[in-house]
C-alpha positions in Angstrom: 121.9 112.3 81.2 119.2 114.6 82.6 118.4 114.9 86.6 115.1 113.3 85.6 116.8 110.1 87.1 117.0 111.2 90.6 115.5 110.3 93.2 115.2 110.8 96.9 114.4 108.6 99.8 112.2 110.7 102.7 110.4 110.3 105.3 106.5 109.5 104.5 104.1 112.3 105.6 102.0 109.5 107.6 105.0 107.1 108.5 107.1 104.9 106.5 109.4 106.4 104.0 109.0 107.8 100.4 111.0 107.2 96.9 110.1 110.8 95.0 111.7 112.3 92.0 113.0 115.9 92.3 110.2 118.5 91.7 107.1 116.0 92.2 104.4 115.8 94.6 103.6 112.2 94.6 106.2 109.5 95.5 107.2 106.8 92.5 107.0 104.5 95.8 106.4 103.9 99.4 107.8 101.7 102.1 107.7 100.8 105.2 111.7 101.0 106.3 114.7 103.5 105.1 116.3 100.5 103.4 113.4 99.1 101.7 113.2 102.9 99.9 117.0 102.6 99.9 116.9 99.4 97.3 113.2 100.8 95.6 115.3 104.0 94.7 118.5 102.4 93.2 116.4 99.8 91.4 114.1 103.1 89.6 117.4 104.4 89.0 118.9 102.0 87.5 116.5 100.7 85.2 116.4 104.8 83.8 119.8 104.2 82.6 121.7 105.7 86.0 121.4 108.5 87.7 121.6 109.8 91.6 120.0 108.6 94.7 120.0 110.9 97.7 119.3 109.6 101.2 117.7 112.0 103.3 117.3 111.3 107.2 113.9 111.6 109.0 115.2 115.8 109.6 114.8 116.0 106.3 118.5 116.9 105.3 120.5 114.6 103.2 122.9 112.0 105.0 124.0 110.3 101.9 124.2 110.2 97.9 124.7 106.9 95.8 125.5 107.5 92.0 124.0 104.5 89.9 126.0 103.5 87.3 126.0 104.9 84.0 125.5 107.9 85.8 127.7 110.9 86.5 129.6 110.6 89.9 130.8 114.2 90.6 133.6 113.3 92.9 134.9 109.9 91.0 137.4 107.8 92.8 141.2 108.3 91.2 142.3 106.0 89.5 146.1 104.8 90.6 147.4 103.7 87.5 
């Protein structure tokens, strides 16, 4: 799996909040709320086969990561077995 899959959910330059893929300019989408940009992300994601969504707050830094399955969580929960 390549890190074309990413994306990240920032803050919009003029408001409103931004889905962009790693390295580009332009956003894949724009919304109005964190959340709406939240599901937008996960749903791009997901239909490229899995990959990593990163949650940045309106500073800029990331606040949270979500790994969309098939992709490749870094820090997988143990299994117990």
């Amino acid at each position: 799996m390549s890190g074309n899959n990413n994306r990240h959910v920032v803050p919009g330059k003029n408001g409103g909040w931004d889905v962009k893929k790693p390295g580009s300019s332009k956003a894949s989408a724009h919304t109005s709320t964190q959340k709406q940009a939240q599901d937008r992300a996960r749903e791009i994601v997901r239909n490229a086969g899995g990959g990593e969504v990163r949650i940045h707050g309106r500073d800029g830094r990331i606040r949270d990561s979500d790994t969309i399955a098939p992709g490749n969580d870094p820090n997988p929960p143990r299994d117990k077995k």
